[in-house]
N, C-alpha and C positions, 0 to 999 in steps of 0.2 A: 929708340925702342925696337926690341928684336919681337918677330912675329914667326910662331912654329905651327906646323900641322903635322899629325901623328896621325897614320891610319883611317884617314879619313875616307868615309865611305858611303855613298846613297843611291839608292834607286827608288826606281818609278816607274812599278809596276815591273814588267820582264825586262825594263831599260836599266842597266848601271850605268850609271850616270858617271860616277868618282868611284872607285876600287883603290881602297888601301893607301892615297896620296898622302906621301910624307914630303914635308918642303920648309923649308928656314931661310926667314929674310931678315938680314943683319939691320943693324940700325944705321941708318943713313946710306943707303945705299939702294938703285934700283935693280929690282930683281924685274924680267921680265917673265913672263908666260905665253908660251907658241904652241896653236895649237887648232887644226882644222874648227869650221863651224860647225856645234855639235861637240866637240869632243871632251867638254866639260868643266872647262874654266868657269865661264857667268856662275856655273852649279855651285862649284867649288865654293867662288868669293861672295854667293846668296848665304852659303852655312858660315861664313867667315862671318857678316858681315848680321846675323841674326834674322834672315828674309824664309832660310829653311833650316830647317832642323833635320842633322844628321843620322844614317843611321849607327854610326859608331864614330870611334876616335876621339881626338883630342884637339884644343887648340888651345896654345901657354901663349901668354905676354909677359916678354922678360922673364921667362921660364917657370912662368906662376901660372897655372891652370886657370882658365875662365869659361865659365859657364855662361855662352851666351845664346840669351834664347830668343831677343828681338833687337833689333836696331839700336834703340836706346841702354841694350848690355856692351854693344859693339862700341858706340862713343863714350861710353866711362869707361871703357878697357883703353881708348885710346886710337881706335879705327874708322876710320871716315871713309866713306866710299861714294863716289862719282859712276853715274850708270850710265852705260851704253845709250839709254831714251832716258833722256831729263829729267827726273822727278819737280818740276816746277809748275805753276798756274801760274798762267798766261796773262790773267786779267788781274795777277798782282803784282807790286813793286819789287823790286830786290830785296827791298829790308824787308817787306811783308813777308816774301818766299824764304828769306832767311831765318825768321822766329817764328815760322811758321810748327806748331810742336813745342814750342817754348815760351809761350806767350808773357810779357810783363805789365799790368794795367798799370794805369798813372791814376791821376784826378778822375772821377764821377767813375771809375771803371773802364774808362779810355785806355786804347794799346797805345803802351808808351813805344817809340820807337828811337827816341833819340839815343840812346844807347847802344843799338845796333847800327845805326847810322854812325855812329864815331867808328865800331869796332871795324863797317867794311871799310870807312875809308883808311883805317889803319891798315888793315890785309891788303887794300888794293894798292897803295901807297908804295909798300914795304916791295909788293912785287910787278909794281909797273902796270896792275890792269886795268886801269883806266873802267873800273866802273863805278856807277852815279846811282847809290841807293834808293831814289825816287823814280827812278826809269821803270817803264812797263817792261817785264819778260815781254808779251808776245811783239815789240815793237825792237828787240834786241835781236841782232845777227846771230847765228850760234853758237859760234865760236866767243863769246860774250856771253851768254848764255850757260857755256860749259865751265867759264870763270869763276859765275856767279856758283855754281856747285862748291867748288876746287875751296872757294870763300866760306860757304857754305860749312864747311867738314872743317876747315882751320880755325874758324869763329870757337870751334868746340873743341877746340884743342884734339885734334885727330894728330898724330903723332907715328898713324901707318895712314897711307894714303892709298885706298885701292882704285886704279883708274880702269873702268872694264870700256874698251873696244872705245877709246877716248876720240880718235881722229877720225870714225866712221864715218862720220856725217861735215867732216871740216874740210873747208880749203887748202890746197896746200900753203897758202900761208897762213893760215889760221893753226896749223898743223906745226908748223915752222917752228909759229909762236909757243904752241903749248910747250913743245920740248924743249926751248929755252926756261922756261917757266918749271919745267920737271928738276933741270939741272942746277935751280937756282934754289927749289926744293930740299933738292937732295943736300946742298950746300949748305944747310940751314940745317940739317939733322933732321929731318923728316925723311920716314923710309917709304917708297914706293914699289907697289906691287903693279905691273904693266901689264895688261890684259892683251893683247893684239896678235893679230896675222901676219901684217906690215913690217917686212922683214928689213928695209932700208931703218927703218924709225927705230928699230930694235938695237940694230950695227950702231947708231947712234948714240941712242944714251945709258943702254943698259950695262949693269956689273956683270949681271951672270943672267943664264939662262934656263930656264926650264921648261923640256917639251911635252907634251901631255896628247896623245892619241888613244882616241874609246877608252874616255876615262881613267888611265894610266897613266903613270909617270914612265916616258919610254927613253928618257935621256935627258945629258945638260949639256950644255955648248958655251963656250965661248964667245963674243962677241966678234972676237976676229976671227969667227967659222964665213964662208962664202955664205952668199945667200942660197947658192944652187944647194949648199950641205946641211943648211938650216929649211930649207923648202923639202927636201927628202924624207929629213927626220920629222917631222909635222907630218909628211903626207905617208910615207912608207914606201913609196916608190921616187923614180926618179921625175923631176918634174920639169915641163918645156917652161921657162921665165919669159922668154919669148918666141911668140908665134912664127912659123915659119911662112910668110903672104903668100911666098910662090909665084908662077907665072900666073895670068891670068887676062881673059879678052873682056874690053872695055866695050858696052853697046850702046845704043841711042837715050837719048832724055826719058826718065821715068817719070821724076819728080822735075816740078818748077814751080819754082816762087818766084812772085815779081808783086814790087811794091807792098809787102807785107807789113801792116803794121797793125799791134795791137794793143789797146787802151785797158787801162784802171776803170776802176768804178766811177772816179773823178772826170775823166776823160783823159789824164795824164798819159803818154807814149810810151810804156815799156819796152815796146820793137818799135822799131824807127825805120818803116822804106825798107826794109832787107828782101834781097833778090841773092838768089840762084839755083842750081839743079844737079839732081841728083842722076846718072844715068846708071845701067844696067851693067850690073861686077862692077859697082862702084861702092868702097865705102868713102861718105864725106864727112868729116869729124866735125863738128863745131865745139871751138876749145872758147873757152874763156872763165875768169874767175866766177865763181857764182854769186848770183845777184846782177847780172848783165842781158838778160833777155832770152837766154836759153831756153829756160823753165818753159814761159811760155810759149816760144814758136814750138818745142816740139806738143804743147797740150795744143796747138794751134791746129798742129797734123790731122789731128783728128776730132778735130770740132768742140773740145775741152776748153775754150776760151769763149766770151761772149762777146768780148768787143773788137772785132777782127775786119779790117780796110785792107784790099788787094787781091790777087789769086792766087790760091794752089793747085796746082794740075796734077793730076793723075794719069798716065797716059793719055792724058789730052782733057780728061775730064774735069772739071770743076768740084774739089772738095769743099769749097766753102757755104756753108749752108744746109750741108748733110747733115742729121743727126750722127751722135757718135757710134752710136749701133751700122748705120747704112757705109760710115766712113770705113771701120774695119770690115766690112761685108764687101767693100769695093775694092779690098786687097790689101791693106793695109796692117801691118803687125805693128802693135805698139806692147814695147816696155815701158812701165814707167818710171820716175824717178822714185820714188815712195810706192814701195810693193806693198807696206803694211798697209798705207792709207788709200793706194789706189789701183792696182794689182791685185788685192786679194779679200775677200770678206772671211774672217777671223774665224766667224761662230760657224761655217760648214765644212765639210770634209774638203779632204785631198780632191778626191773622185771630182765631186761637184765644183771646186777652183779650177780642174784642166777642162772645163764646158763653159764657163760664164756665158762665152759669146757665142755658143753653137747649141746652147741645151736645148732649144724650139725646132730646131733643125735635124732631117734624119743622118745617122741610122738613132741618134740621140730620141727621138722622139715622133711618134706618129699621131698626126693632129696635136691634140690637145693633151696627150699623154704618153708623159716620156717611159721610155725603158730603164728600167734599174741595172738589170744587169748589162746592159750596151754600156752605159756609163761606168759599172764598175770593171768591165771586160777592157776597155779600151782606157782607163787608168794602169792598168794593169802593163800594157802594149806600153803608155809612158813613161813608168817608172822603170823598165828595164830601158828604153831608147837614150832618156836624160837621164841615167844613171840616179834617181832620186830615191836617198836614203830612207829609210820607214816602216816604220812594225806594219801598218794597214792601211791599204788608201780608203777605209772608210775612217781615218781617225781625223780631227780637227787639223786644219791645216796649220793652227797655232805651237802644232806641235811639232813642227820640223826647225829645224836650225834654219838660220839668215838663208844661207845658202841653197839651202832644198828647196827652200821658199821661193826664192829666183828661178829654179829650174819647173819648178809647176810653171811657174807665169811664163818661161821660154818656150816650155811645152805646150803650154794651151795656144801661145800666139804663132809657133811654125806648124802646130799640125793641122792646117786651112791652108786654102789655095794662097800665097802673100806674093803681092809685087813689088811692096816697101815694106822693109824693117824700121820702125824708130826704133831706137833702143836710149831710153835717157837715164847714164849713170848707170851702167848695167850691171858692174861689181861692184859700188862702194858696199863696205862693209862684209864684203865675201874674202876666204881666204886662200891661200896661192894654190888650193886643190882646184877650186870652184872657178878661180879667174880663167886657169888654163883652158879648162871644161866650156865657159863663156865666150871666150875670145876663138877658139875652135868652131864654133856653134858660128858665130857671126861672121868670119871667114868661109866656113862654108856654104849660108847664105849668098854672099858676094860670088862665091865658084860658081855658085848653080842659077850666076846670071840674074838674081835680086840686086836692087836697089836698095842700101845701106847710108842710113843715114845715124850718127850715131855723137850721142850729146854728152862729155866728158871733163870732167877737171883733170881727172889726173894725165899728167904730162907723157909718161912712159906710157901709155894705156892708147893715147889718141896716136903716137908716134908708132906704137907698133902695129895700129891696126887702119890706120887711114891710107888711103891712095891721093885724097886732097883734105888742106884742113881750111876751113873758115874759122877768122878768129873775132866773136864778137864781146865788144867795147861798150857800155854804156848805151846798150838797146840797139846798135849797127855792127857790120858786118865792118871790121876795118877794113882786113885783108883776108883772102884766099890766096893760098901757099902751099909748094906741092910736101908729099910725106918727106921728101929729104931734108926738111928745114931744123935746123939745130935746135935742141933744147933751150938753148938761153936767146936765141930769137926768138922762139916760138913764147916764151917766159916773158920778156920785153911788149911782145905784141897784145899779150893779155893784160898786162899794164897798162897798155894805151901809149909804148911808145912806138912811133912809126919812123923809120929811118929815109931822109929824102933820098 
């Protein structure tokens, strides 16, 4: 089934979101989309997919005009879409999340579900995904989670498959998997539309190309374009893929852990015993698959864990037992992995997300009553330093792209005196404008003699910005290894293989 756009066009408010995009995706075939955070894809495949309403244009299936004006016009035309944040409940089953919207009663008015029970085991069967219609979502990994979608949209016969910003949130082998999965897709005659930044994943499976900056269609590419000529055309200028480390003097222990361990609610060991330190111009990666103990030591840093055995030292001091307000007061800059859920509060401005942790404090506030305009002055000072995109920093912070988003949370956690950086996951789901922008930030950090510690899956991301990496394993630290260590060692070691 062939899928077109004519003229498509909307804004929001003084923002053009889409200006005049026209685009045709053949049937069976992946078409991708590249294109900074912000630059108007999500918008685009919301009007595609029935979530917004256009302010003009056209969109044919099989070259027959359809009128769609909510999601349920989008699956009888034949389009299923997969979102960036999961449209799922947590505290339902797969088959419940799947007729969820399509309900079938049985006896007494009972949800029948046996019938979606055959259908996902047919879908999961057909393409290898091993999922179990009676499983809880919130007890499923995400990459599983993002299955149960992909099932989701084919149950209903989706015949375009739109996947928006699909490996955001995935492992690289969770990531691996999907695009095995895209290509097996594709082989079946289902057409996919590829949302992403991710210009390796792109070179991978996509037919053609198209790139999309401020809302324009500004070019198509090839797949056998370089990534360096695919990262250009996305950003408009020319872009560093990797950071240049440079010289730099290594100084005494900042950070130290020893004997870290930290428990479940059960008492179960998520960190196991992990020891070691971070010293000054140092960044130290901890790599490993996610789901291996990461998450928590770096909430560990700053007192974001509740069941915590061992020490961490601060230039000699003791963080364990601080509140997490005294832990960042004591020098501490935390990113976190989740900016939506823990980084940022949605419903206030720009202005008011770069103070969270200084808004009590001067020039912010005297006594009991803050200054307006120091807060909005000194937003002002950050969005020209972090280059942060934005009609208003009094406008919702909901209203920046992925990316911008990041750079508030960078901004509010370097512009305070910091002796440690966490930064956990600092790009996922930013695009190759924003990573560069990121990885420069925390290098410079490290120049000006910080203490860098820095929590990561992606493999090229730890390799170009670490001076040592620890790689932890099922809640331990296996090994510590210095930044020259190969990819498929470093690959092997997050596996759990250790070579004698």
């Amino acid at each position: 089934m062939s899928l077109e756009l004519r003229g498509i066009s909307k804004s929001f408010g003084a923002l053009l979101a889409n200006d005049s995009i026209d685009l045709r995706v053949e049937t069976g075939e992946i078409h991708a989309i590249l294109g900074e955070n912000g630059a108007g894809k999500s918008t685009l495949m919301n009007i595609v997919y029935g979530l917004v309403a256009p302010d003009s244009g056209e969109i044919l299936v099989d070259d027959v005009v359809k009128n769609i004006k909510e999601p349920s016009d989008a699956l009888a035309s034949g389009i299923g879409m997969v979102h960036q944040h999961f449209m799922l409940v947590p505290v339902f089953t797969v088959a419940e999340n799947i007729v969820l919207g399509h309900e079938k009663s049985g006896f007494a008015g009972r949800l029948d579900l046996n019938e979606a029970r055959e259908r996902i085991k047919k879908v999961s069967d057909q393409f290898n995904f091993n999922v179990n219609p009676d499983d809880l979502i919130e007890g499923l990994p995400v990459g599983v989670q993002q299955r149960v979608e992909i099932i989701r949209a084919l149950i209903y016969d989706a015949k375009v498959l739109i996947l928006d910003e699909p490996t955001a949130v995935l492992t690289p082998q969770e990531t691996d998997d999907l695009l095995k999965i895209m290509k097996e897709l594709k082989g079946q005659g289902t057409s996919i539309i590829f949302i992403t930044h991710k210009l390796r994943e792109v070179k991978e499976v996509a037919d053609r190309i198209t790139i999309i900056r401020r809302g324009k269609v500004v070019g198509n590419a090839s797949p056998d374009a370089s990534q360096k000529e695919l990262a250009s055309l996305m950003v408009g200028r020319e872009v560093e893929l990797a950071p240049d480390k440079g010289a730099h003097a290594i100084g005494e222990p900042v950070l130290t852990v020893k004997d870290l361990t930290v428990r479940d609610n059960s008492g179960r060991a998520l960190v196991n015993n992990v020891n070691f330190e971070v010293r000054a111009g140092e960044v130290l990666a901890i790599a490993g698959v996610q789901g291996n103990g990461q998450s928590e030591v770096a909430r560990a840093m700053v007192n974001l864990e509740e069941h915590v055995e061992g020490s961490i030292t601060l230039d000699g001091s003791e963080v364990i037992g601080k509140s997490v307000r005294e832990s960042l007061h004591a020098g501490i800059a935390f990113v976190p992995e989740s900016r939506e859920l823990d980084g940022l509060i949605a419903s206030m401005s720009i202005a008011e997300n770069l103070i969270l942790d200084l808004h009590d404090l001067p020039p912010y506030a005297k006594g009991i009553q803050m200054s307006p305009n120091t807060v909005l002055s000194e937003a002002e000072k950050r969005k020209v330093e972090f280059d942060i995109r934005l009609q208003s920093v009094t406008d919702p912070i909901s209203s920046l792209s992925g990316g911008n988003k990041q750079k508030v949370v960078l901004a509010r956690e370097l512009s305070r005196p910091v002796k440690l950086l966490v930064a956990s996951q600092p790009t996922r789901g930013l695009d190759v404008g924003s990573i560069e922008f990121v990885h420069k930030r925390i290098l410079e950090e490290r120049d000006a003699g910080r203490a860098v510690l820095l929590f990561s899956t992606e493999l090229d991301e730890v390799l170009a910005l670490a001076d040592r990496i620890a790689v932890m394993y099922r809640g331990e630290i296996l090994s510590i290894v210095p930044s020259g260590v190969s990819a498929q060692e470093l690959g092997l070691l997050m596996a759990g293989v250790v070579h004698a």
